[in-house]
N, C-alpha and C positions, 0 to 999 in steps of 0.2 A: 467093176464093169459088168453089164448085163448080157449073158451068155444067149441069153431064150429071146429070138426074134419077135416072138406074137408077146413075150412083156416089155419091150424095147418099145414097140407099136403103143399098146396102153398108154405108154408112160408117155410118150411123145403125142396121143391125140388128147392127153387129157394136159399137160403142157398149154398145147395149142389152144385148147379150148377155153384158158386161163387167162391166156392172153389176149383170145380176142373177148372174151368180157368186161373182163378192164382196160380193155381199148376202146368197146361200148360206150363204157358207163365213163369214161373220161370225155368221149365227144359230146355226146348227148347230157354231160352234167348231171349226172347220176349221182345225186351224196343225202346220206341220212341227215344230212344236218340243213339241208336246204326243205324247208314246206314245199308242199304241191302246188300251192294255190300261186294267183298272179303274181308279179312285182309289187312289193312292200310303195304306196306313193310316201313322198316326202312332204315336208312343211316348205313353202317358197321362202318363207322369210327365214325360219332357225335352220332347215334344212334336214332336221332330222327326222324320224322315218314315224309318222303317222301308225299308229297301231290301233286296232279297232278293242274295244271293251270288253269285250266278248273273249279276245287274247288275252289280254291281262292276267294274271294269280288272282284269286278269291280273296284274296288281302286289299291287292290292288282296288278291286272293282268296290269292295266295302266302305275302303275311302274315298273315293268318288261319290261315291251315295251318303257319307255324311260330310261330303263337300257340297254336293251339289242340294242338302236340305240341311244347309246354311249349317255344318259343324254338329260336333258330338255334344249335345246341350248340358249330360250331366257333369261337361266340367266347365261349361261357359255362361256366366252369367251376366246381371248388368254390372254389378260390383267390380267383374274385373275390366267392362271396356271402361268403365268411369277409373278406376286405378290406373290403366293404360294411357287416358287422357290426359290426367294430372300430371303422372311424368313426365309424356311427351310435352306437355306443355311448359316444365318445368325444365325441359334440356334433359331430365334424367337424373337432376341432384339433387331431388329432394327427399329431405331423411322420413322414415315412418315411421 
């Protein structure tokens, strides 16, 4: 038990003080793990959460750019869509 009135005080404003900040920061939604910025929009049709580019990992966005300039060329050639053809054409049983 605390004998000394003025650290009884301390202890109890700094208490108080604890409480009301995380009683703060629970109305108001206060969490490191939320971004600042607007509400994430959604996809109407899949429903899940639209993320801009610019968010993504460096990995991410790498593939995207040899998505979107038609794939990584030094492993796709015409050899393999004509291999790909023949199988699909063949059901996939055909021996090589």
């Amino acid at each position: 038990m605390i004998n000394n009135p003025k650290v009884a005080r301390i202890i109890a404003v700094v208490v108080i003080a604890m409480l009301v900040i995380t009683l703060a920061a629970a109305l108001f939604g206060c969490s490191a793990s939320q971004p600042s910025t607007s509400a994430p929009s959604t996809d109407p049709d899949s429903g899940l959460v639209v993320v801009a580019v610019a968010g993504l990992p460096k990995e991410a966005q790498q593939t995207l750019g040899l998505i979107d300039g038609k794939g990584d060329e030094r492993y796709y050639t015409d050899d393999h869509d004509k291999s790909f053809r023949r199988i699909a054409a063949d059901g996939g049983t055909a021996d090589d």
